[in-house]
PyMOL Python script that loads the backbone (N, CA, C, O; Angstrom):
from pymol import cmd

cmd.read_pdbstr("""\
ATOM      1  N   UNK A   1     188.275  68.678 187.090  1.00  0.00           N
ATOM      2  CA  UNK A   1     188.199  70.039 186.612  1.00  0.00           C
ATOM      3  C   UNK A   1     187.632  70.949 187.694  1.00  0.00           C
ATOM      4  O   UNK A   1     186.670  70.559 188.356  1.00  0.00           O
ATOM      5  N   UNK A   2     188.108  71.982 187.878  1.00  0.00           N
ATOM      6  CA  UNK A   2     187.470  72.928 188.729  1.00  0.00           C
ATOM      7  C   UNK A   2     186.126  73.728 188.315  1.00  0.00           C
ATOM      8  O   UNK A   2     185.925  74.135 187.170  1.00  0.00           O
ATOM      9  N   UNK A   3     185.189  73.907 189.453  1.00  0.00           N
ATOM     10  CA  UNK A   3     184.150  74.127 188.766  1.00  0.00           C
ATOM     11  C   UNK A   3     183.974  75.452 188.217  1.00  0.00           C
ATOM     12  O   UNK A   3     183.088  75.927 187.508  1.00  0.00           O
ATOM     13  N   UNK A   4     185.434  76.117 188.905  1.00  0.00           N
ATOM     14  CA  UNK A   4     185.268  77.772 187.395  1.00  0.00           C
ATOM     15  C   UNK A   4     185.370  77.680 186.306  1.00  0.00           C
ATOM     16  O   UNK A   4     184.827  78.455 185.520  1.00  0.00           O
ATOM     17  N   UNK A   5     186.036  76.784 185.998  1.00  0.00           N
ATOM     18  CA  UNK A   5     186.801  76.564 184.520  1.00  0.00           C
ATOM     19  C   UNK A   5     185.583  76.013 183.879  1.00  0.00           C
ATOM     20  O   UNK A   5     185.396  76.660 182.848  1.00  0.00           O
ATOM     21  N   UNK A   6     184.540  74.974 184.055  1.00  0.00           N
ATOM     22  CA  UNK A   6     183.625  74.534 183.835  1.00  0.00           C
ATOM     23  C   UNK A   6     182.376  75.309 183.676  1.00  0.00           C
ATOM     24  O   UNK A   6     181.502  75.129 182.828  1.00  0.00           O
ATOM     25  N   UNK A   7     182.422  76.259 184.681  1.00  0.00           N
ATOM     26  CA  UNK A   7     181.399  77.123 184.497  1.00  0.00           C
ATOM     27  C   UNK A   7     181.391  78.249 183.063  1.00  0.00           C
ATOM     28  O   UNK A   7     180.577  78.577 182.200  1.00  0.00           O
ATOM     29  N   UNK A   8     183.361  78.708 183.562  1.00  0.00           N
ATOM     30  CA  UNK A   8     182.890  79.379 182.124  1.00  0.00           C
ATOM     31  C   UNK A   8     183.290  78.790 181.058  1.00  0.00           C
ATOM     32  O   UNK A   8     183.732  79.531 180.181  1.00  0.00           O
ATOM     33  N   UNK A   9     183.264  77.295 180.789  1.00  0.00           N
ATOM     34  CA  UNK A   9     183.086  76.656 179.580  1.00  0.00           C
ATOM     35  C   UNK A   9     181.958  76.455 178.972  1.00  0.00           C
ATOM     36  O   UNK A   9     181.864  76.319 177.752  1.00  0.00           O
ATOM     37  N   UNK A  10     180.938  76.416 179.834  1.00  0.00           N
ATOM     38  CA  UNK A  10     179.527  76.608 179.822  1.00  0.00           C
ATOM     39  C   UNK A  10     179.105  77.636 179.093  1.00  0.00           C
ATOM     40  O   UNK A  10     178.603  77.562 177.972  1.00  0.00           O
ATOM     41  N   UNK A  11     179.434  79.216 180.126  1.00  0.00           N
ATOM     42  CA  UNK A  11     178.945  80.315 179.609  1.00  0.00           C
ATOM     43  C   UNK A  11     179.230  80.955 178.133  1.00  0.00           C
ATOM     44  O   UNK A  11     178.564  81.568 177.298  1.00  0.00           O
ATOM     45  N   UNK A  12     180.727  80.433 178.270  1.00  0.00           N
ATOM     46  CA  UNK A  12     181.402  80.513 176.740  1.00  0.00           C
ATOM     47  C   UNK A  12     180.072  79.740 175.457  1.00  0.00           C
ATOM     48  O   UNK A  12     179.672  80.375 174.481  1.00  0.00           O
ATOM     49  N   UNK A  13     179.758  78.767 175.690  1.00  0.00           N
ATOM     50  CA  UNK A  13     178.941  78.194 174.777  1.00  0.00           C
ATOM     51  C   UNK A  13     177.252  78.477 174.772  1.00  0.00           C
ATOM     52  O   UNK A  13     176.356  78.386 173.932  1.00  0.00           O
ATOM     53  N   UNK A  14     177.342  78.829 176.045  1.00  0.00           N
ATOM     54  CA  UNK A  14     175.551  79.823 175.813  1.00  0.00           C
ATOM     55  C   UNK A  14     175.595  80.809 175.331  1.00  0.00           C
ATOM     56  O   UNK A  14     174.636  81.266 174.709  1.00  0.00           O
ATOM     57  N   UNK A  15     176.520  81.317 175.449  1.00  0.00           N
ATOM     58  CA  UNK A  15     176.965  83.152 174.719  1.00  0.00           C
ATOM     59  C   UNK A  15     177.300  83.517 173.499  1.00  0.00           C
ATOM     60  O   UNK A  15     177.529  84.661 173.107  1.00  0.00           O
ATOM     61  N   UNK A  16     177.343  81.915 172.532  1.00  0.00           N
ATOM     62  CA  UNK A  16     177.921  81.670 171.203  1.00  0.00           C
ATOM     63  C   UNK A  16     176.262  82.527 170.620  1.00  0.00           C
ATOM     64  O   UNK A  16     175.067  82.352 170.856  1.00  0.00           O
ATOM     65  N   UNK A  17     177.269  83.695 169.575  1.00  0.00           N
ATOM     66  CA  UNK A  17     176.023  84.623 169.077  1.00  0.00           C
ATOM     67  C   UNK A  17     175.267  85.453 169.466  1.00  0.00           C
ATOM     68  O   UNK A  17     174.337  85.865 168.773  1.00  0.00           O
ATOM     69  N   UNK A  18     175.574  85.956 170.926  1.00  0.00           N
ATOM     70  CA  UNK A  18     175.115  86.423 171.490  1.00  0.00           C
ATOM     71  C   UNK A  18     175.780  88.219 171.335  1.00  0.00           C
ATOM     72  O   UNK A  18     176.928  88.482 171.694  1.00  0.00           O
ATOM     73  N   UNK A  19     174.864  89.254 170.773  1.00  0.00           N
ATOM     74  CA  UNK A  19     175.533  90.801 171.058  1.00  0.00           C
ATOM     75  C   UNK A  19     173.993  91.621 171.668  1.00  0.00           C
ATOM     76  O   UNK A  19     172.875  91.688 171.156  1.00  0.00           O
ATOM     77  N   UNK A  20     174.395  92.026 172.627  1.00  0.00           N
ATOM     78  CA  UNK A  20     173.787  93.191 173.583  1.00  0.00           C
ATOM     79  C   UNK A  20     173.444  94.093 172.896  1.00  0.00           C
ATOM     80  O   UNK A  20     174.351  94.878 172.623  1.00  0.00           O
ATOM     81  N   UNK A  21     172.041  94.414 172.308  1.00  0.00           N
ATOM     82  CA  UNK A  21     171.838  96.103 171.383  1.00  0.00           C
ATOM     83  C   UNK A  21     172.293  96.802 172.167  1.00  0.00           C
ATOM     84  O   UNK A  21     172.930  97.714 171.640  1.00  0.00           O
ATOM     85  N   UNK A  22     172.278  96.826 173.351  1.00  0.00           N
ATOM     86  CA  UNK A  22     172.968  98.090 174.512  1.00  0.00           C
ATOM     87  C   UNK A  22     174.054  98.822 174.267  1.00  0.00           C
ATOM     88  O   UNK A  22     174.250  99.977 173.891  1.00  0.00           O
ATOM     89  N   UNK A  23     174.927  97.623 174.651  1.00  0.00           N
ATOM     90  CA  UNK A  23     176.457  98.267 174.820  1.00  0.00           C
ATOM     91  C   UNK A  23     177.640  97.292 173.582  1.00  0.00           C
ATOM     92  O   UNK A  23     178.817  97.620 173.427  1.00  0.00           O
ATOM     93  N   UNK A  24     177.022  96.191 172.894  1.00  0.00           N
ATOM     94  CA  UNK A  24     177.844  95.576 172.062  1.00  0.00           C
ATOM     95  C   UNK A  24     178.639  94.096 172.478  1.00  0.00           C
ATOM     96  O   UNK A  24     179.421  93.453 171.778  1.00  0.00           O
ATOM     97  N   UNK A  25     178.154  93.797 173.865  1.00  0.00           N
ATOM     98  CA  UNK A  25     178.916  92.858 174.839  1.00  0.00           C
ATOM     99  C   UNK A  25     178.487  91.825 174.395  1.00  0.00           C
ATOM    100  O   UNK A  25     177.286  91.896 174.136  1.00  0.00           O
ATOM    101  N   UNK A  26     179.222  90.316 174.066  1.00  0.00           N
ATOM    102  CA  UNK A  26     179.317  89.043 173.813  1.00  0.00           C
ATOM    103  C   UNK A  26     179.114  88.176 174.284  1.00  0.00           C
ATOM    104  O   UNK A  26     179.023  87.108 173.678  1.00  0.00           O
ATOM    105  N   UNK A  27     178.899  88.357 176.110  1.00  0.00           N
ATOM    106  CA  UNK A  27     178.886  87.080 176.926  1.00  0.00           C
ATOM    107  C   UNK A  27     177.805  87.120 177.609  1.00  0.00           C
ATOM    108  O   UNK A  27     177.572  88.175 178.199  1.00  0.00           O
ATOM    109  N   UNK A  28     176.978  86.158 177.713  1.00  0.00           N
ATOM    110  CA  UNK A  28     175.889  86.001 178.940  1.00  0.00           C
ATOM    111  C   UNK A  28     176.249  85.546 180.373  1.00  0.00           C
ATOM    112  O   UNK A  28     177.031  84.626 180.615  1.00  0.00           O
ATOM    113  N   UNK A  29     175.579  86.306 181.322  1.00  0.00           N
ATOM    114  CA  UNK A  29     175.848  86.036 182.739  1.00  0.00           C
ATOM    115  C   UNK A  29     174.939  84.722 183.207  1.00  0.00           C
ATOM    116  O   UNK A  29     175.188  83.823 184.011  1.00  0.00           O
ATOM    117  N   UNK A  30     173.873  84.966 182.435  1.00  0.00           N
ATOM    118  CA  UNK A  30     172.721  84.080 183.233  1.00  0.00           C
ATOM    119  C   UNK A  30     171.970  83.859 182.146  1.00  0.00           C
ATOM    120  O   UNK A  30     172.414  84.201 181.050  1.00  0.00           O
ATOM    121  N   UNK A  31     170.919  83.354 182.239  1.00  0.00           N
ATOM    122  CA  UNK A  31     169.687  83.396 181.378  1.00  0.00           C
ATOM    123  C   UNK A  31     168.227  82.987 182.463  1.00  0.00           C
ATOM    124  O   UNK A  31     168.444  82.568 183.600  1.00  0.00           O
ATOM    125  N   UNK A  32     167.025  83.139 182.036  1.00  0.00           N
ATOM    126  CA  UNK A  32     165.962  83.033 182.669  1.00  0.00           C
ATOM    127  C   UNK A  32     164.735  83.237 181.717  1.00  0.00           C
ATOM    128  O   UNK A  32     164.647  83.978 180.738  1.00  0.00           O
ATOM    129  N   UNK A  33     163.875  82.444 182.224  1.00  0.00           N
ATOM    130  CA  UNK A  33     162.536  82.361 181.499  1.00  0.00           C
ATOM    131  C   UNK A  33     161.492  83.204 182.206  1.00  0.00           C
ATOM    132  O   UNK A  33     161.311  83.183 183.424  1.00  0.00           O
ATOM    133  N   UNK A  34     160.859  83.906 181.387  1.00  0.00           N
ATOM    134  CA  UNK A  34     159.551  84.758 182.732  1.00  0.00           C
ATOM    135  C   UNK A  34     158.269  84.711 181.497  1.00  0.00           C
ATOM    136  O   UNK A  34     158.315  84.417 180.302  1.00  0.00           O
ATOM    137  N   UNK A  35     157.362  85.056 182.215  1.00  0.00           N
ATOM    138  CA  UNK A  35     155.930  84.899 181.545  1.00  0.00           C
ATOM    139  C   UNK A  35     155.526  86.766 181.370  1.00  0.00           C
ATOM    140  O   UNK A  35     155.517  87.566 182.305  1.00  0.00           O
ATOM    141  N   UNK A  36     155.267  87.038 180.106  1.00  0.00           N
ATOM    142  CA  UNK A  36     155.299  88.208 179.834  1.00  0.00           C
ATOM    143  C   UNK A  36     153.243  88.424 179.513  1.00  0.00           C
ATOM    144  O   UNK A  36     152.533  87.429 179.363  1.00  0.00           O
ATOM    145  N   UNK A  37     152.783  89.592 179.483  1.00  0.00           N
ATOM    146  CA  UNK A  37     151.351  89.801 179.611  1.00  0.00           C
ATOM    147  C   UNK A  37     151.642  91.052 178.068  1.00  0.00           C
ATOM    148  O   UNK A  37     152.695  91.639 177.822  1.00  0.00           O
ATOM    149  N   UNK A  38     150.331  91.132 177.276  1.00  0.00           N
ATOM    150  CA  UNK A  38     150.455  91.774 176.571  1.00  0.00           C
ATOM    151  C   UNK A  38     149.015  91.651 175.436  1.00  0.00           C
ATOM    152  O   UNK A  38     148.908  90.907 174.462  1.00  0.00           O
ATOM    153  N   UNK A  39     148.258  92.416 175.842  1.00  0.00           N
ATOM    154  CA  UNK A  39     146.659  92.502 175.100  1.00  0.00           C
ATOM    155  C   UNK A  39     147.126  92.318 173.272  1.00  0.00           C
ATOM    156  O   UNK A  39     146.355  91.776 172.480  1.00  0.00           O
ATOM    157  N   UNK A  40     148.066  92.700 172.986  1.00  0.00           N
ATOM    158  CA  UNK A  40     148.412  92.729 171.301  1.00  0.00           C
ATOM    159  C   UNK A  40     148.562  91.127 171.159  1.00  0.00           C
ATOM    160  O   UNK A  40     147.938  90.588 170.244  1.00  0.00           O
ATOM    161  N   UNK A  41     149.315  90.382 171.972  1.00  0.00           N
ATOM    162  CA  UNK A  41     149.718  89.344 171.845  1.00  0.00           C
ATOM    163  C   UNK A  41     148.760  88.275 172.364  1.00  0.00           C
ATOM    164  O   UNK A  41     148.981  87.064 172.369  1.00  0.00           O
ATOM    165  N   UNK A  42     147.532  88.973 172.853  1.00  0.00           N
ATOM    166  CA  UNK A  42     146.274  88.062 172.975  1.00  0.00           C
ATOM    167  C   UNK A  42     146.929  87.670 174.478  1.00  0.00           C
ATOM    168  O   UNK A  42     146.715  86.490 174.755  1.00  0.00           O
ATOM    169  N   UNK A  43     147.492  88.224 175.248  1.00  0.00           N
ATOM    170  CA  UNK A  43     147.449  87.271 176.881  1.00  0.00           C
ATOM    171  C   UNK A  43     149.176  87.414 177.299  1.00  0.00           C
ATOM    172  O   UNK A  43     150.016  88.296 177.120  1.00  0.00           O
ATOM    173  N   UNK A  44     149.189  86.010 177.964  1.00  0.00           N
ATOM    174  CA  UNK A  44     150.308  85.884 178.452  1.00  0.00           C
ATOM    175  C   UNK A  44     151.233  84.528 178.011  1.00  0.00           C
ATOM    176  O   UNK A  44     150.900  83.347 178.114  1.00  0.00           O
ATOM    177  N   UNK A  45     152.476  85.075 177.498  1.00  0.00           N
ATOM    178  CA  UNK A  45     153.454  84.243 176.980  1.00  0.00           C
ATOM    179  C   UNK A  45     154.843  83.778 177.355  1.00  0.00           C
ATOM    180  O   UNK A  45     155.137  84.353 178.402  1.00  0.00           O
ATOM    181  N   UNK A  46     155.764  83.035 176.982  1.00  0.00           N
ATOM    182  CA  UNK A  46     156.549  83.154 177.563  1.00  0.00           C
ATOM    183  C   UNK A  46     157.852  83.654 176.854  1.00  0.00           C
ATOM    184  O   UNK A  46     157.945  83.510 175.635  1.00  0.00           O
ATOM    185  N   UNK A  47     158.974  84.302 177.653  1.00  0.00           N
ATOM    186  CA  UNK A  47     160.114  85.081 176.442  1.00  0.00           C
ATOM    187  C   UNK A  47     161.284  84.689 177.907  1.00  0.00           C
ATOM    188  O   UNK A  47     161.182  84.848 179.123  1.00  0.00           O
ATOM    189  N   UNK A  48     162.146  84.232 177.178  1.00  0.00           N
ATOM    190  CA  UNK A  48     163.586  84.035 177.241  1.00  0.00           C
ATOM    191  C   UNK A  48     164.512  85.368 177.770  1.00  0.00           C
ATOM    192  O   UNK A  48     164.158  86.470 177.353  1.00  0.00           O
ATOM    193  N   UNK A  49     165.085  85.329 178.213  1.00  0.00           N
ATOM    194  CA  UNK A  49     165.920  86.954 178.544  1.00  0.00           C
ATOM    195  C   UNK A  49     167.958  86.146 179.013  1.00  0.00           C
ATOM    196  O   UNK A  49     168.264  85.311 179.865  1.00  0.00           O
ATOM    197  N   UNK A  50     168.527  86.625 178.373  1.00  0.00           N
ATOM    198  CA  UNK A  50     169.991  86.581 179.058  1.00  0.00           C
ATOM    199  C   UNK A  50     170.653  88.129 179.087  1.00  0.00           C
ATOM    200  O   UNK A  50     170.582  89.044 178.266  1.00  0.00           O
ATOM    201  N   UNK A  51     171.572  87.984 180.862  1.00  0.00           N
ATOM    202  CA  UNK A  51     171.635  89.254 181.073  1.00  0.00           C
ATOM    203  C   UNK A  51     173.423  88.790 180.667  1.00  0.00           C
ATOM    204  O   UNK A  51     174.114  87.789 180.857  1.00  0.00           O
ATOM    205  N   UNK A  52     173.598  89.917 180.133  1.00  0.00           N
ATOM    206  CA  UNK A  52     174.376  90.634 179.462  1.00  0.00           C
ATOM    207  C   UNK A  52     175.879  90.717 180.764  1.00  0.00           C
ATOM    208  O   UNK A  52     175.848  91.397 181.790  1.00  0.00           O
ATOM    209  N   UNK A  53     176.714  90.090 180.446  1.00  0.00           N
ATOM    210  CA  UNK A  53     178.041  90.526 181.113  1.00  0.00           C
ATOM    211  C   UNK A  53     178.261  91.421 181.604  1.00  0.00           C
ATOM    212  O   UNK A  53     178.342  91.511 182.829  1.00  0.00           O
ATOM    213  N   UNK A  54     178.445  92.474 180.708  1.00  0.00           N
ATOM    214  CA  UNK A  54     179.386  94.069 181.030  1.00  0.00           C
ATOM    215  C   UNK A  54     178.373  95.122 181.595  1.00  0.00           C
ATOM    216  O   UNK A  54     178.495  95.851 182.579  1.00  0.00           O
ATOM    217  N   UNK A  55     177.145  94.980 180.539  1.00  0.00           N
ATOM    218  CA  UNK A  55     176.363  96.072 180.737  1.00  0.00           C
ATOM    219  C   UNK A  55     175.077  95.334 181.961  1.00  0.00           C
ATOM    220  O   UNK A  55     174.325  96.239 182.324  1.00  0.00           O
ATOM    221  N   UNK A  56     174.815  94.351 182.430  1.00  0.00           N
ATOM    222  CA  UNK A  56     173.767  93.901 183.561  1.00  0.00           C
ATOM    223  C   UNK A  56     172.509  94.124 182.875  1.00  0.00           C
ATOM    224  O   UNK A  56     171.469  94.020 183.525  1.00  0.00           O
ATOM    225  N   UNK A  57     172.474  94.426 181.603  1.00  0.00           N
ATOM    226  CA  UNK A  57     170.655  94.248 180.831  1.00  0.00           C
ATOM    227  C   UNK A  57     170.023  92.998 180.939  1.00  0.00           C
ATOM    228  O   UNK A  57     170.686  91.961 180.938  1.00  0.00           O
ATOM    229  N   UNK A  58     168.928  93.004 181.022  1.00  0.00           N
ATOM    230  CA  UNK A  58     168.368  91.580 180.679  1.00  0.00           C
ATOM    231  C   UNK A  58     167.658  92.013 179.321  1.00  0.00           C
ATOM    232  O   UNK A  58     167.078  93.095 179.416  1.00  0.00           O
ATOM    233  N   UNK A  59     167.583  91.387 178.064  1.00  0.00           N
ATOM    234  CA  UNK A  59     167.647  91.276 176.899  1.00  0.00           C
ATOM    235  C   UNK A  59     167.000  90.056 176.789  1.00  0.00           C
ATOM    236  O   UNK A  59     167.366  89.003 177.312  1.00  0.00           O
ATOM    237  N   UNK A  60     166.000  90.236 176.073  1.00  0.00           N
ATOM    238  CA  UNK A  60     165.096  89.277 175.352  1.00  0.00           C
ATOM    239  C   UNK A  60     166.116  88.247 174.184  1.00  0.00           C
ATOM    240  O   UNK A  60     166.691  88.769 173.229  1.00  0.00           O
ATOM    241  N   UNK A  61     166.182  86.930 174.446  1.00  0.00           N
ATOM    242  CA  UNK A  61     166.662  86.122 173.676  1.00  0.00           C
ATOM    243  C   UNK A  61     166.477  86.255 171.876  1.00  0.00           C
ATOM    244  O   UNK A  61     167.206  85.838 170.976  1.00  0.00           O
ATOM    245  N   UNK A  62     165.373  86.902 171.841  1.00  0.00           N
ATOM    246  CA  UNK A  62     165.594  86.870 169.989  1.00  0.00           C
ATOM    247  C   UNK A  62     165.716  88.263 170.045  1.00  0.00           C
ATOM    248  O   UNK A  62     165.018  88.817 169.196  1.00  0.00           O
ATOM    249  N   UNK A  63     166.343  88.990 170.733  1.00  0.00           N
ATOM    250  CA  UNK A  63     166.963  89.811 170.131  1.00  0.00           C
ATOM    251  C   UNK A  63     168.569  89.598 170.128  1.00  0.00           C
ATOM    252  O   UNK A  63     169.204  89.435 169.086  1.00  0.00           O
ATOM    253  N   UNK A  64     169.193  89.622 171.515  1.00  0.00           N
ATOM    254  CA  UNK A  64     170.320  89.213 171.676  1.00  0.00           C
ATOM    255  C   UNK A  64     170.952  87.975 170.966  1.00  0.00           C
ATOM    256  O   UNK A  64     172.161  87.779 170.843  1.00  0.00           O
ATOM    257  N   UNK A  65     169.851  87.093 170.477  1.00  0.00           N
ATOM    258  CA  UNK A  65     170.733  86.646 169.774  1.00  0.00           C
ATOM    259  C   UNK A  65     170.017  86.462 168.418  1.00  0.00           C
ATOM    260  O   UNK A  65     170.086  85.299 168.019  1.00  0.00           O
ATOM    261  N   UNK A  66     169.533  87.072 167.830  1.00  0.00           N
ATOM    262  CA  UNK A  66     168.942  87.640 166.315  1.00  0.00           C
ATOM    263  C   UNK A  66     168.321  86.475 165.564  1.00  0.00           C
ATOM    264  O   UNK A  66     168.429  86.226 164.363  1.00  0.00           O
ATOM    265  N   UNK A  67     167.460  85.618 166.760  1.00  0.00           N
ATOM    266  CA  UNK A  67     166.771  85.009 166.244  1.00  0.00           C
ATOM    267  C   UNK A  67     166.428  85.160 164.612  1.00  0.00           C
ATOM    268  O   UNK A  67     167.012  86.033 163.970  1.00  0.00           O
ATOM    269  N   UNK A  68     165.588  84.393 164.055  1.00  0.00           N
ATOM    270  CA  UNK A  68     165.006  84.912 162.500  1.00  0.00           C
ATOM    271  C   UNK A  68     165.675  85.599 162.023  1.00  0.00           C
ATOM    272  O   UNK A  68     165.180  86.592 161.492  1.00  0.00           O
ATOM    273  N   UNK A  69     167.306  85.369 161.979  1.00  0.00           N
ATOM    274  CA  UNK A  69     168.437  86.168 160.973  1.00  0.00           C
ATOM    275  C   UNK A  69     168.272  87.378 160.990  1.00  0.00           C
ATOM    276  O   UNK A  69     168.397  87.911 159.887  1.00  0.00           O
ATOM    277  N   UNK A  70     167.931  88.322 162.197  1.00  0.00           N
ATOM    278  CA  UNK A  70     167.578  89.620 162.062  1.00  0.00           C
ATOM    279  C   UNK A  70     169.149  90.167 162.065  1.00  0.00           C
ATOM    280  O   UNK A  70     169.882  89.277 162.497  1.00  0.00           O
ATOM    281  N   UNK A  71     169.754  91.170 161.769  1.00  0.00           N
ATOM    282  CA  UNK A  71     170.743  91.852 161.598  1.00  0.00           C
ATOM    283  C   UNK A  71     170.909  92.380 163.036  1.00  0.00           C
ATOM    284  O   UNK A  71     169.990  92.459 163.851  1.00  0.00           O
ATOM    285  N   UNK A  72     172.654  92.857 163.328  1.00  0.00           N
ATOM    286  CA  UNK A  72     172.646  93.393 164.770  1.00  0.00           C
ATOM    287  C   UNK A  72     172.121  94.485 164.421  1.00  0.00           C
ATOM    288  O   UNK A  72     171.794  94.631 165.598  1.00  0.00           O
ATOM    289  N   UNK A  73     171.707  95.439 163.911  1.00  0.00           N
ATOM    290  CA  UNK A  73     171.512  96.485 163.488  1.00  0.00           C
ATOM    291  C   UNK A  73     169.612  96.479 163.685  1.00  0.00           C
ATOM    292  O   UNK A  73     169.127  97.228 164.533  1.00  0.00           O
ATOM    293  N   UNK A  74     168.699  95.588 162.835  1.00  0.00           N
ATOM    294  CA  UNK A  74     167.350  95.463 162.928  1.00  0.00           C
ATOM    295  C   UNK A  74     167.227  95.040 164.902  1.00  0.00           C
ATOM    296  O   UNK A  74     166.381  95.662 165.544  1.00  0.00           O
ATOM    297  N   UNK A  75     168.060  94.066 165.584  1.00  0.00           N
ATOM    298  CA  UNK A  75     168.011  94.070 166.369  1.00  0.00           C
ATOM    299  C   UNK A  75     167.729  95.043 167.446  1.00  0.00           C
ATOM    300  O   UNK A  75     166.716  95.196 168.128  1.00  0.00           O
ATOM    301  N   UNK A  76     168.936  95.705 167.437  1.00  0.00           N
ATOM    302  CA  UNK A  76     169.545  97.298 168.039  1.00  0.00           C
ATOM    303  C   UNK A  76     168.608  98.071 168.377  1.00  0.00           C
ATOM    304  O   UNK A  76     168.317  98.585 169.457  1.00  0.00           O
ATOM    305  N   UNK A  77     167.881  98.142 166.753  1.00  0.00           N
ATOM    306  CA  UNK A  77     166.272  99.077 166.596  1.00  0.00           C
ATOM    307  C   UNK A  77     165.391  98.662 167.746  1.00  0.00           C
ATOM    308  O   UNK A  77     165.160  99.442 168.670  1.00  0.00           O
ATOM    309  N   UNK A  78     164.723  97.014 167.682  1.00  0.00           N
ATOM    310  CA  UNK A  78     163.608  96.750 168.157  1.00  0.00           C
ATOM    311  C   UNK A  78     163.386  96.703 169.774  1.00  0.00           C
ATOM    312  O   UNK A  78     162.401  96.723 170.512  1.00  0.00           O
ATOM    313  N   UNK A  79     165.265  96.606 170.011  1.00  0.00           N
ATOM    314  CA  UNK A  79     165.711  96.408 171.488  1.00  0.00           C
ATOM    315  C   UNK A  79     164.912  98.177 172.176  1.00  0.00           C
ATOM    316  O   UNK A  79     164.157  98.356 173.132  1.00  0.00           O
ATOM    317  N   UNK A  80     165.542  99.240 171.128  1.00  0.00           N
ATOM    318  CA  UNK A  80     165.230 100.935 171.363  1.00  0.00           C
ATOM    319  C   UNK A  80     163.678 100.960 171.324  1.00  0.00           C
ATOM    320  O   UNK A  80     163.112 101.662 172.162  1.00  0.00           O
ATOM    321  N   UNK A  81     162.896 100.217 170.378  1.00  0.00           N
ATOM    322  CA  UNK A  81     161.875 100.453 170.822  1.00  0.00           C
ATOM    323  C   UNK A  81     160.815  99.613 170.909  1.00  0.00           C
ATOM    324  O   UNK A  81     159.725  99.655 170.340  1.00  0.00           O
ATOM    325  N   UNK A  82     161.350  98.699 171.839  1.00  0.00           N
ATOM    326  CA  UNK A  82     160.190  97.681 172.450  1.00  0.00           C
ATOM    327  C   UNK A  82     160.224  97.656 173.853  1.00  0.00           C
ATOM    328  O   UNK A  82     159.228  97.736 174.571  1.00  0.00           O
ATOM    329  N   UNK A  83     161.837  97.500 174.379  1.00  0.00           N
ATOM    330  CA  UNK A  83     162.255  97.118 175.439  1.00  0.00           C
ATOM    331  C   UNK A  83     163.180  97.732 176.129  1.00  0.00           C
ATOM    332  O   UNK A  83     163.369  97.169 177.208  1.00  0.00           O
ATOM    333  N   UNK A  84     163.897  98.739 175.940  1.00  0.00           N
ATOM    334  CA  UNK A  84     164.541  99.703 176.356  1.00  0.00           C
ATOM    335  C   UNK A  84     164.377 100.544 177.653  1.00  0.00           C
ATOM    336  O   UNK A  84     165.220 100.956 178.450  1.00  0.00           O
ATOM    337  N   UNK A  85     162.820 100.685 177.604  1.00  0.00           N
ATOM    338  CA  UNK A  85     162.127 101.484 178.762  1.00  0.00           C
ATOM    339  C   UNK A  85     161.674 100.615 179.639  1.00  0.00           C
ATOM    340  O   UNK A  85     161.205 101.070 180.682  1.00  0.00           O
ATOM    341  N   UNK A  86     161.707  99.076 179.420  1.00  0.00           N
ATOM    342  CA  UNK A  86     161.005  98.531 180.416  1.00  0.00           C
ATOM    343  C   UNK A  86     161.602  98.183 181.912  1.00  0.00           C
ATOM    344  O   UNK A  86     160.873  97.679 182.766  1.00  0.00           O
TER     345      UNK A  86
END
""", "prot")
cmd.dss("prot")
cmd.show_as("cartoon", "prot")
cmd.util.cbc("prot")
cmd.orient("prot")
């Protein structure tokens, strides 16, 4: 198998459930783990992010993909105002 075809057999299946509050886009480019800081959250944690195909966002994993059955819609919201500006 060639390793494009493989690759995006891959991406195809990381991207299962996946919508962008941004722009509405379906596929992940990448994904990555980073350690986030935050006095509400008592310190420093870690959060998931996959960037987004079309639009190049990096998007927090429970939103993009609506972890805890959140709606694309409750999503959409928390994306506008948690992470939007960052």
């Amino acid at each position: 198998m060639p390793y494009s075809f493989r690759t995006n057999v891959l991406l195809s299946e990381i991207s299962k459930g996946f919508k962008c509050p941004k722009c509405g886009g379906k596929s992940v480019a990448f994904q990555k783990l980073a350690t986030c800081s935050s006095p509400e959250r008592g310190g420093e944690f870690p959060i998931h992010f996959s960037t987004c195909t079309e639009c190049k966002s990096e998007i927090p994993d429970h939103i993009g993909f609506r972890w805890g059955k959140s709606t694309v819609a409750q999503a959409k919201k928390e994306w506008e105002e948690e992470f939007k500006n960052d």
